[in-house]
N, C-alpha and C positions, 0 to 999 in steps of 0.2 A: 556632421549630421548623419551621412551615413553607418558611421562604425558605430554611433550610438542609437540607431537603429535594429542593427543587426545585433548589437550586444546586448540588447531588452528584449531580442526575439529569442535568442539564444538559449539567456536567463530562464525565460518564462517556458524552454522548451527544458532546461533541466532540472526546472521545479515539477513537470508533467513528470519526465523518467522517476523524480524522488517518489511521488505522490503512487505511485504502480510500485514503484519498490517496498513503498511502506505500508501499500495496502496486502500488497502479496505476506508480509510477516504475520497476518491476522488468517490467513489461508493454513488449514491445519492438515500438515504432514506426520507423518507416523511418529514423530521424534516431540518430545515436549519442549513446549518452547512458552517462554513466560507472554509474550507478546500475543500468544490468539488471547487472552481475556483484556489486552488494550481498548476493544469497544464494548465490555461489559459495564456497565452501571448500578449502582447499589442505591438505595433509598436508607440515607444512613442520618436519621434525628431529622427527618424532613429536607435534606439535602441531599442530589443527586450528585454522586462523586465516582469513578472509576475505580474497579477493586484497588487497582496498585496504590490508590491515595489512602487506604486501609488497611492496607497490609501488606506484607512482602510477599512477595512471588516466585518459589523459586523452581526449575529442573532437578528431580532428581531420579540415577537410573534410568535415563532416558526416555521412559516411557509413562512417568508419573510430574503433573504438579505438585508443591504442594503451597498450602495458602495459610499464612499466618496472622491473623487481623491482631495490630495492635490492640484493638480492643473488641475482646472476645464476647460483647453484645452484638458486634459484626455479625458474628456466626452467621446465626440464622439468614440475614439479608445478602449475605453472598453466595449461601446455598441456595439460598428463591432465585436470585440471580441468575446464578448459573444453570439452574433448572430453566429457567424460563426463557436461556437463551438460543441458539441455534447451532450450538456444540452437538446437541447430542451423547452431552456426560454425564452418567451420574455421579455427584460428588457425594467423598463419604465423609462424614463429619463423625471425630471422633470428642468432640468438644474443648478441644486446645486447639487443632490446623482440621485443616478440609484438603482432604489428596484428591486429584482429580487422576485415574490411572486411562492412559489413553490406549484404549483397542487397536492393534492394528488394523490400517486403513485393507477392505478389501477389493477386488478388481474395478466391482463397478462403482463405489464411489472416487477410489482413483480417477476413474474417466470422470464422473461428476465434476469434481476439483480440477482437472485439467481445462473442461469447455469453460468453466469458471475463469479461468486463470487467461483465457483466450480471449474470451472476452472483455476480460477488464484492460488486456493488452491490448484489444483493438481499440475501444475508449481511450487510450493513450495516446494511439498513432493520430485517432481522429483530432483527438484535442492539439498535439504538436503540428498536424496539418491546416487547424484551422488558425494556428499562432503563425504559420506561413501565410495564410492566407492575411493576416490581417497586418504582418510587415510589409507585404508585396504592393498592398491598398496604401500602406503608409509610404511607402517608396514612391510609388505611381504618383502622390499625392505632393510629395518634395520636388519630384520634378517639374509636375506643372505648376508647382511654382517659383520654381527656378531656385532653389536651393542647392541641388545637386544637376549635373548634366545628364544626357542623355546614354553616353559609356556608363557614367557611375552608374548609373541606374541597372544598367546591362550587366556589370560587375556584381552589383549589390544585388543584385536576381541570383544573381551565380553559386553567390557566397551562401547565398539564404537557402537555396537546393542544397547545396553541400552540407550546410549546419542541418538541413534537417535530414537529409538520407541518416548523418549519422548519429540524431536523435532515436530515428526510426531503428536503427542497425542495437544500440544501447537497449530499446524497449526489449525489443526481439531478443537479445541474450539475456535480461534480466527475465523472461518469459520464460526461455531455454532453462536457466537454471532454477529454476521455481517446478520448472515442469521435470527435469529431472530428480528433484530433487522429493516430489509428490510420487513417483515411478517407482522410488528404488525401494526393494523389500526389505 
């Protein structure tokens, strides 16, 4: 009872770290990266689908996307897209691909994207503290019903501070290097 407590709190704390890690790949650093237009949407025949279900996406030269819609009545709906999204790019449509060339980032929206990146790692700490808070409830709650004893309990307190300092310890590097990696010029 208890290891399979602990192991659904665990679980649920390193679907939090994924979910900060995979939000951070949508966070745009000076470098192209096909994943910032994973939360773009296109209006493609009255269906909303995400650019990559339309076209390929690729890095090239570092500092350019470019976007190739299998079907090049795309076009136009991925440039509204991208227009209308919260990049801040303009795409150029040359009517076969759409390059998106990404400016380097300057000082202050570095800091921008940093408080960004902080906060989204705090909403992680919180969430993995409140996934402690609701094993500790579920523990408290085995014991008084005599599932587990009163050590185990003391144990499994223990075990669950541990799992999570080093939940919190994984956010906090994945922050680190998100944050470095926004920093460098």
């Amino acid at each position: 009872m208890l290891k399979e407590l602990l192991d659904d709190g665990e679980s649920r704390m390193d679907k939090a770290v994924d979910a900060l890690a995979h939000d951070y790949r949508a966070v745009r650093t000076g470098r192209a990266n096909p994943a910032l237009l994973e939360n773009i949407t296109i209006d493609y025949y009255g269906v909303t689908t995400p650019i990559q279900q339309d076209a390929g996406v690729t890095a090239h030269e570092g500092r350019t996307l470019v976007i190739k819609p299998w079907d090049k009545t795309a076009l136009r709906a991925i440039e509204k897209a991208i227009l209308t999204s919260d990049l801040g790019i303009n795409p150029n449509n040359d009517g076969e691909v759409i390059r998106l060339n990404l400016p380097a980032l300057n000082n202050e929206r570095r800091q921008a994207l940093v408080k960004q990146i902080h906060k989204r790692a705090e909403e992680a700490r919180v969430a993995i503290r409140n996934i402690r808070r609701d094993v500790g409830k579920d523990l408290d709650d085995s014991e008084k019903e005599g599932m587990i004893g009163e050590d185990e309990l003391k144990r499994g307190k223990e075990k669950l501070q541990t799992i999570t300092d080093n939940h919190v310890k994984k956010v906090d590097t994945v922050m680190k290097d998100k944050e470095d990696e926004i920093m460098e010029v």
